[in-house]
PyMOL Python script that loads the backbone (N, CA, C, O; Angstrom):
from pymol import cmd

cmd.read_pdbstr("""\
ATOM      1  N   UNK A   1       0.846  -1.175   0.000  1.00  0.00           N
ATOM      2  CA  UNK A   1       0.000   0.000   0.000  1.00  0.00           C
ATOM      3  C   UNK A   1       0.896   1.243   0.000  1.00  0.00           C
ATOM      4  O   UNK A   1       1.984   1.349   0.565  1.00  0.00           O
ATOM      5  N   UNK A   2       0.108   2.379  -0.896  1.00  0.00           N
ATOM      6  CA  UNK A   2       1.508   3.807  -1.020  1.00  0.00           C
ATOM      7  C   UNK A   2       0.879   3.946   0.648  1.00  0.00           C
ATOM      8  O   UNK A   2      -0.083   3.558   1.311  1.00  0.00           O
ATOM      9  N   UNK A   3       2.297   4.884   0.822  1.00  0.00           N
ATOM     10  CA  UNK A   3       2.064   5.669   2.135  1.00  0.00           C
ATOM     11  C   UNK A   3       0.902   6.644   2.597  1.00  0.00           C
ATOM     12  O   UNK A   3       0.248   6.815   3.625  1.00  0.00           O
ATOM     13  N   UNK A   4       0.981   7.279   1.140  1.00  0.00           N
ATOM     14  CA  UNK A   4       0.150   8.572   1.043  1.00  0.00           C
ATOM     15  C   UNK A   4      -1.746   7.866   1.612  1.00  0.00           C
ATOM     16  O   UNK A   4      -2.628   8.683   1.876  1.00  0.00           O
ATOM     17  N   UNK A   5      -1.947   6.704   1.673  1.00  0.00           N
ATOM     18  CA  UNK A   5      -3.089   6.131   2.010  1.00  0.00           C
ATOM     19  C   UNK A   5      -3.044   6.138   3.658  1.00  0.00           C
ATOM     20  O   UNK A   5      -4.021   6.082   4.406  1.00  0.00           O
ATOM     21  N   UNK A   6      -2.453   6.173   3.814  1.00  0.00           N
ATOM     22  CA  UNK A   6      -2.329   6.237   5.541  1.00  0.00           C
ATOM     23  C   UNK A   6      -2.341   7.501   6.357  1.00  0.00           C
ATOM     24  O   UNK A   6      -2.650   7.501   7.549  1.00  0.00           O
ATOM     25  N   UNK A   7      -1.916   8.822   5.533  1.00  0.00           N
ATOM     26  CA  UNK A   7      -1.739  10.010   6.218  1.00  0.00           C
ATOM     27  C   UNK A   7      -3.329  11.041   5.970  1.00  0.00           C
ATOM     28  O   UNK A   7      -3.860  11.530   4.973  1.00  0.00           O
ATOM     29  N   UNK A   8      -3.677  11.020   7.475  1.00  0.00           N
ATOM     30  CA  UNK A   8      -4.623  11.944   7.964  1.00  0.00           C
ATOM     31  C   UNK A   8      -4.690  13.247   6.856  1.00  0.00           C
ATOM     32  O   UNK A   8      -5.617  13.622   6.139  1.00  0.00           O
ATOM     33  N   UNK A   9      -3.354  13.751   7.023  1.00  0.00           N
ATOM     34  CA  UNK A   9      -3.421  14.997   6.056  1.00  0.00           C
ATOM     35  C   UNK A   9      -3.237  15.578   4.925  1.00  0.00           C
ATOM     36  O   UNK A   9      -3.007  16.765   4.692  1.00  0.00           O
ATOM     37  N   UNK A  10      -3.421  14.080   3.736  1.00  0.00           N
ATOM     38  CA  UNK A  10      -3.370  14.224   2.675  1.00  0.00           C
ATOM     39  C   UNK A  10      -4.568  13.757   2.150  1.00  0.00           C
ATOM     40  O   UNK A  10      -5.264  13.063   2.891  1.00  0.00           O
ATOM     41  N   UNK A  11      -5.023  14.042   0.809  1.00  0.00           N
ATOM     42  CA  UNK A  11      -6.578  13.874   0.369  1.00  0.00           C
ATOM     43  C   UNK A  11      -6.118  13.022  -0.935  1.00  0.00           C
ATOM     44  O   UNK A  11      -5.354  13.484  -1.782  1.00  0.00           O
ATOM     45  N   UNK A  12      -6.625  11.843  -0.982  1.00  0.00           N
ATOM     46  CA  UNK A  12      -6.138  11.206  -2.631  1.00  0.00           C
ATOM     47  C   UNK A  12      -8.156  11.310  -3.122  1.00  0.00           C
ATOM     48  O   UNK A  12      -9.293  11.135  -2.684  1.00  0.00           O
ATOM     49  N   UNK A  13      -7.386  11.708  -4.279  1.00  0.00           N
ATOM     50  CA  UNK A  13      -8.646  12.192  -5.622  1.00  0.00           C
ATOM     51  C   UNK A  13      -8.446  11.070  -6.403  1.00  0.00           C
ATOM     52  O   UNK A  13      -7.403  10.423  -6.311  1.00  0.00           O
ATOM     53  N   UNK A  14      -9.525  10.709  -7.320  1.00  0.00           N
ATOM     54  CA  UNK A  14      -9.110  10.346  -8.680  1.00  0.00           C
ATOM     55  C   UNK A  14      -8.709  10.703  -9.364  1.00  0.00           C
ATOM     56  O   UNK A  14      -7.812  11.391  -8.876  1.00  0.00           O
ATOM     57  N   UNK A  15      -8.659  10.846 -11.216  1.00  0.00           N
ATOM     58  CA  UNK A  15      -7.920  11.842 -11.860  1.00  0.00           C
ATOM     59  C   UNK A  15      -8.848  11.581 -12.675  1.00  0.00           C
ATOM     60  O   UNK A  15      -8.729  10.621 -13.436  1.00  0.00           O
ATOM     61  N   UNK A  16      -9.562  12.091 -12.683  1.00  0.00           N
ATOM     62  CA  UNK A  16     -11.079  12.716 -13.461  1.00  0.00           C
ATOM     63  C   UNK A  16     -10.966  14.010 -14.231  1.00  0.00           C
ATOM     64  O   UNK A  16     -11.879  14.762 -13.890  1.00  0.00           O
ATOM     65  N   UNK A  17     -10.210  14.519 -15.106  1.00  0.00           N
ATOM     66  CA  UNK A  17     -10.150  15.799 -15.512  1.00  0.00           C
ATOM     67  C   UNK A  17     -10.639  16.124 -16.591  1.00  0.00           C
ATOM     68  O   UNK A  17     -10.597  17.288 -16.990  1.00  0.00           O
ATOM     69  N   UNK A  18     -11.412  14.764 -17.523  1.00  0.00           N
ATOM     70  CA  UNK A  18     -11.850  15.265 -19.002  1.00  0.00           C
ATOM     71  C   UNK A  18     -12.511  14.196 -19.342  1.00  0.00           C
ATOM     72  O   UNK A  18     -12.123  13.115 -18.898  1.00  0.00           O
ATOM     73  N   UNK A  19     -13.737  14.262 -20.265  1.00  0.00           N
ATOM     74  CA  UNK A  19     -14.331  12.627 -20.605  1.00  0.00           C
ATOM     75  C   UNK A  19     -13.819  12.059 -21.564  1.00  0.00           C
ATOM     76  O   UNK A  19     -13.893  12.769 -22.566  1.00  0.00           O
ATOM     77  N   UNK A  20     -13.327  11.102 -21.738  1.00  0.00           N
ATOM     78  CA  UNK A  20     -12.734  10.307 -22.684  1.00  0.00           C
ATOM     79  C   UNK A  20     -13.241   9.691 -23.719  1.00  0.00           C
ATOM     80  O   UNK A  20     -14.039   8.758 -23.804  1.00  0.00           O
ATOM     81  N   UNK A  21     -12.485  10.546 -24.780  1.00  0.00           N
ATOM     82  CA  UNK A  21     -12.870  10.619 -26.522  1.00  0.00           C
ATOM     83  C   UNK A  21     -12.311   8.868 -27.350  1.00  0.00           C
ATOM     84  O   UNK A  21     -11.201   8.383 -27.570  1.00  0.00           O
ATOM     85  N   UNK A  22     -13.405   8.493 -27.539  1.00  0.00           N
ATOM     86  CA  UNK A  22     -13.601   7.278 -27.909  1.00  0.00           C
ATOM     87  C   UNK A  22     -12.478   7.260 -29.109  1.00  0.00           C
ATOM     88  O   UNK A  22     -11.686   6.318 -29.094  1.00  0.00           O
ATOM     89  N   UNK A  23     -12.386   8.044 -29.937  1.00  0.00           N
ATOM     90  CA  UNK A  23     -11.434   7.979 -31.038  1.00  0.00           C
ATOM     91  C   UNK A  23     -10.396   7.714 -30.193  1.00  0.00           C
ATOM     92  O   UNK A  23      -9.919   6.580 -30.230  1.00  0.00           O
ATOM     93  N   UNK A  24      -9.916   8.576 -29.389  1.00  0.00           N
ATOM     94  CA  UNK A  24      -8.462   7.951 -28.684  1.00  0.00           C
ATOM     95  C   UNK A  24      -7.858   6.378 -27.749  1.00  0.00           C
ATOM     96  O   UNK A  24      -6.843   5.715 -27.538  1.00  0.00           O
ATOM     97  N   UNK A  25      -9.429   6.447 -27.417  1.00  0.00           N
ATOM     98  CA  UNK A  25      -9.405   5.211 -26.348  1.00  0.00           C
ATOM     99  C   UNK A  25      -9.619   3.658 -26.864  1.00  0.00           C
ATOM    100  O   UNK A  25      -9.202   2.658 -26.280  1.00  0.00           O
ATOM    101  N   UNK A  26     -10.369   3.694 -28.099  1.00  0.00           N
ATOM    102  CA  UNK A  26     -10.644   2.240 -28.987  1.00  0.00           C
ATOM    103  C   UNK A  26      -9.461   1.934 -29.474  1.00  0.00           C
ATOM    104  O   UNK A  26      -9.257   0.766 -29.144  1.00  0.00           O
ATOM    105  N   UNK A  27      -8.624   2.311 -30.039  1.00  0.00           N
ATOM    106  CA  UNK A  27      -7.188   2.154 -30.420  1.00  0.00           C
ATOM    107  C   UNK A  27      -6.907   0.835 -29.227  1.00  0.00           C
ATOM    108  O   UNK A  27      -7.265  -0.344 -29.236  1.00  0.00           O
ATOM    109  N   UNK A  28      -5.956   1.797 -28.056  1.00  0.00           N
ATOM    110  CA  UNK A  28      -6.113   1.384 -26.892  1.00  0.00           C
ATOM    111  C   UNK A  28      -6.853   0.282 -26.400  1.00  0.00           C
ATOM    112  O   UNK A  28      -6.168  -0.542 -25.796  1.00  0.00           O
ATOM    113  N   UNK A  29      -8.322  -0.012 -26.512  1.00  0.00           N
ATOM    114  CA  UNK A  29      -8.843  -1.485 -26.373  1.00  0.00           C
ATOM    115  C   UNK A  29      -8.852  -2.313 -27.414  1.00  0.00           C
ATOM    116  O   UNK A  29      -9.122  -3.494 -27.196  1.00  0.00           O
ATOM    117  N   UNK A  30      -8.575  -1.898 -28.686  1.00  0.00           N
ATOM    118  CA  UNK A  30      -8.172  -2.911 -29.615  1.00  0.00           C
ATOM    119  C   UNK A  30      -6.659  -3.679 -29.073  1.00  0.00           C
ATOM    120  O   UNK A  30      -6.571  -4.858 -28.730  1.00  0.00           O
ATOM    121  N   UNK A  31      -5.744  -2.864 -29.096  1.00  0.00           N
ATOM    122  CA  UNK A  31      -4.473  -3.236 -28.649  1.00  0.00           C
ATOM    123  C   UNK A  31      -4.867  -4.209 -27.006  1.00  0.00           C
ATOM    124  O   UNK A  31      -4.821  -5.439 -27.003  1.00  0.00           O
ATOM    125  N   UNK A  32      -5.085  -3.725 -26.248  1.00  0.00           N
ATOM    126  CA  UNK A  32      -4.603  -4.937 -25.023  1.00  0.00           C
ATOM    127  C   UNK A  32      -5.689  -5.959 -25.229  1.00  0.00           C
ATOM    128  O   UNK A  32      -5.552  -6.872 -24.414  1.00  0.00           O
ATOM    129  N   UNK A  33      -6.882  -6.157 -26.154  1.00  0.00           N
ATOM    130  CA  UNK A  33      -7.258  -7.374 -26.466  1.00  0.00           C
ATOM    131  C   UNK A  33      -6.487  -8.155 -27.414  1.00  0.00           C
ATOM    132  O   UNK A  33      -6.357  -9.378 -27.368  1.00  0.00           O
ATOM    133  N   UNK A  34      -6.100  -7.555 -28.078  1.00  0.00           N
ATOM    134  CA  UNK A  34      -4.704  -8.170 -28.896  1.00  0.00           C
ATOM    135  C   UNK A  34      -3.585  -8.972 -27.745  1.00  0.00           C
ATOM    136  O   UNK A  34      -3.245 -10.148 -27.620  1.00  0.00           O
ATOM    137  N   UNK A  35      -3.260  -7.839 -27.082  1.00  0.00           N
ATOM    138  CA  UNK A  35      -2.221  -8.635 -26.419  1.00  0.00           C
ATOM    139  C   UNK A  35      -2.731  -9.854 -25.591  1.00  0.00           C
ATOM    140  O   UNK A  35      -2.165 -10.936 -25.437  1.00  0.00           O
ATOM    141  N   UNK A  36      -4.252  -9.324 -24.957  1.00  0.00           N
ATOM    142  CA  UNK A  36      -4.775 -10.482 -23.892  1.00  0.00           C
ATOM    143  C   UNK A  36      -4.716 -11.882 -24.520  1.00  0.00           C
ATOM    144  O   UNK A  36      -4.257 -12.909 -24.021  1.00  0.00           O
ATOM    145  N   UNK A  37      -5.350 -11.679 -25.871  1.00  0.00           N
ATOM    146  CA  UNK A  37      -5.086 -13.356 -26.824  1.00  0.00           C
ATOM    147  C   UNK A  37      -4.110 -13.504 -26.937  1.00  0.00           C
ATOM    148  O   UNK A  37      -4.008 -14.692 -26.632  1.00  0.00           O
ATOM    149  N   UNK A  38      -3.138 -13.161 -27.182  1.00  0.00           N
ATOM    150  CA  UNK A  38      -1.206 -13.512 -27.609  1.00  0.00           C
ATOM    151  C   UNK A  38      -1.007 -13.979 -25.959  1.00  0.00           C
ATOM    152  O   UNK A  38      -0.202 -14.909 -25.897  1.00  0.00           O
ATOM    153  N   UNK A  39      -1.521 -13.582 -24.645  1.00  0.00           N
ATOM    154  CA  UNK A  39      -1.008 -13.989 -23.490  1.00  0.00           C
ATOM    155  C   UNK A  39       0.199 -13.283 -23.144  1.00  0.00           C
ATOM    156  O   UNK A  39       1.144 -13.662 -22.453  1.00  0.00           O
ATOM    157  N   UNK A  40      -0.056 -11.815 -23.948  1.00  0.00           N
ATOM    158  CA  UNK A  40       0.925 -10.587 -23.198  1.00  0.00           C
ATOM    159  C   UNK A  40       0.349  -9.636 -22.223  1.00  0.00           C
ATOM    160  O   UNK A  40      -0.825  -9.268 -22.178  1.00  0.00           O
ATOM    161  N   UNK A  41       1.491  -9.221 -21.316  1.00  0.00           N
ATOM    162  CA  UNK A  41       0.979  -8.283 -21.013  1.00  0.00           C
ATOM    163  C   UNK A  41       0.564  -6.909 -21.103  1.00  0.00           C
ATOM    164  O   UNK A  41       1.386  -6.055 -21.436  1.00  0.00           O
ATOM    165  N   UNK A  42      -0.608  -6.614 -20.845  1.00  0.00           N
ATOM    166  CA  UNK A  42      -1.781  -5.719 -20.963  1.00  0.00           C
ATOM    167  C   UNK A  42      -0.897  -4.156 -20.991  1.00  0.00           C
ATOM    168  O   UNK A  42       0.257  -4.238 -20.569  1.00  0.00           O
ATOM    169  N   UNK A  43      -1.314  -2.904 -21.409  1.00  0.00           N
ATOM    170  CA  UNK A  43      -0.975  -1.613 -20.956  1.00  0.00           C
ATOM    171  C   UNK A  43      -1.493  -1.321 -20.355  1.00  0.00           C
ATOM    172  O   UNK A  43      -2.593  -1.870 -20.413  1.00  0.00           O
ATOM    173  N   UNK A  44      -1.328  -0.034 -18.971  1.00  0.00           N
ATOM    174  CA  UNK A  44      -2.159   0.533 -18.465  1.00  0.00           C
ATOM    175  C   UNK A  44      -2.630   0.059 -17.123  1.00  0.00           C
ATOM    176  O   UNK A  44      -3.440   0.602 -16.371  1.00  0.00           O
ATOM    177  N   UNK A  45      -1.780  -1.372 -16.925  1.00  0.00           N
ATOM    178  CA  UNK A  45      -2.933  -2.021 -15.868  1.00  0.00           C
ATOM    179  C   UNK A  45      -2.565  -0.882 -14.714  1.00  0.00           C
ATOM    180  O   UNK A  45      -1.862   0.110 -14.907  1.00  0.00           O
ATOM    181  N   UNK A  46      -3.345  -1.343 -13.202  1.00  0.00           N
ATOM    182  CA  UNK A  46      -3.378  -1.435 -11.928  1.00  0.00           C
ATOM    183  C   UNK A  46      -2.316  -1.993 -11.175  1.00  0.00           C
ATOM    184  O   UNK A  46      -1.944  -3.157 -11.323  1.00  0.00           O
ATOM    185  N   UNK A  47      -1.608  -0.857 -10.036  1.00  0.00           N
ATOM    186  CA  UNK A  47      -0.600  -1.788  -9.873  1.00  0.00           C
ATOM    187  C   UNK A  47      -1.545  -1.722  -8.264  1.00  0.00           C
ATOM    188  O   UNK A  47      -1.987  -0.577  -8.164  1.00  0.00           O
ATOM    189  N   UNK A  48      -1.821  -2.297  -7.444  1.00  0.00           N
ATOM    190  CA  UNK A  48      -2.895  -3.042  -6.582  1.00  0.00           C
ATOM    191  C   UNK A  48      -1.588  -2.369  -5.547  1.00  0.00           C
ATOM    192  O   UNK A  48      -1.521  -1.175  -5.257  1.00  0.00           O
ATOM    193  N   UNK A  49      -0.754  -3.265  -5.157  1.00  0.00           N
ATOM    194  CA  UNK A  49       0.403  -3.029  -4.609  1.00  0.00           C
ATOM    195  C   UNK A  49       1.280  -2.133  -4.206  1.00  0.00           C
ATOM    196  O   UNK A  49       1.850  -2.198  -3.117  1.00  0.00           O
ATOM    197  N   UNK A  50       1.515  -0.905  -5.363  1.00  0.00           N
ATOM    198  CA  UNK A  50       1.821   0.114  -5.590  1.00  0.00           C
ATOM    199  C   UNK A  50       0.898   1.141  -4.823  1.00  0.00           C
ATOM    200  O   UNK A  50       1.518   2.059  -4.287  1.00  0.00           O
ATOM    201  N   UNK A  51      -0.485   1.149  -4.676  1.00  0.00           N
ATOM    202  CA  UNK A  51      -1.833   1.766  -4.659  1.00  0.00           C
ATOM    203  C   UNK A  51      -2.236   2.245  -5.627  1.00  0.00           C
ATOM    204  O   UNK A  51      -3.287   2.881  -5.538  1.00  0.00           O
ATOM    205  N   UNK A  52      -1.645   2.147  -6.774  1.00  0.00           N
ATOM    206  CA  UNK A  52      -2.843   2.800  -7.939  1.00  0.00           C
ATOM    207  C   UNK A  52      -2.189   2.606  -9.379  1.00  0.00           C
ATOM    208  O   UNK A  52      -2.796   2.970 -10.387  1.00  0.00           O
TER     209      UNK A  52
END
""", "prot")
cmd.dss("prot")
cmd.show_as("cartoon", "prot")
cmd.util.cbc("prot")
cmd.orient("prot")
C-alpha cells in the first residue's frame, strides 16, 4: 500500500479531468485485447500493490 493512504493529512482524488474521446481510447482497447489473446501483457494495468 503507497504511504500517502495512511496520512490523515493528505486527500487522494481520482484523476477525473476530461471525458474520454472514444477515437483515442478504442485504439487502446483494440491493442490490449490483442495482447490479452497472444497472453501478453496488458498496458495501463493497476498496480494493486503500488496503490494505484
Amino acid at each position: 500500500m503507497h504511504p500517502f493512504w495512511q496520512k490523515n493529512k493528505i486527500l487522494l482524488t481520482p484523476h477525473c479531468s476530461s471525458i474520454t474521446d472514444p477515437n483515442s481510447v478504442a485504439p487502446q482497447i483494440l491493442k490490449n485485447y490483442r495482447l490479452m489473446k497472444s497472453g501478453q501483457a496488458l498496458m495501463n494495468q493497476v498496480d494493486a500493490f503500488r496503490g494505484y
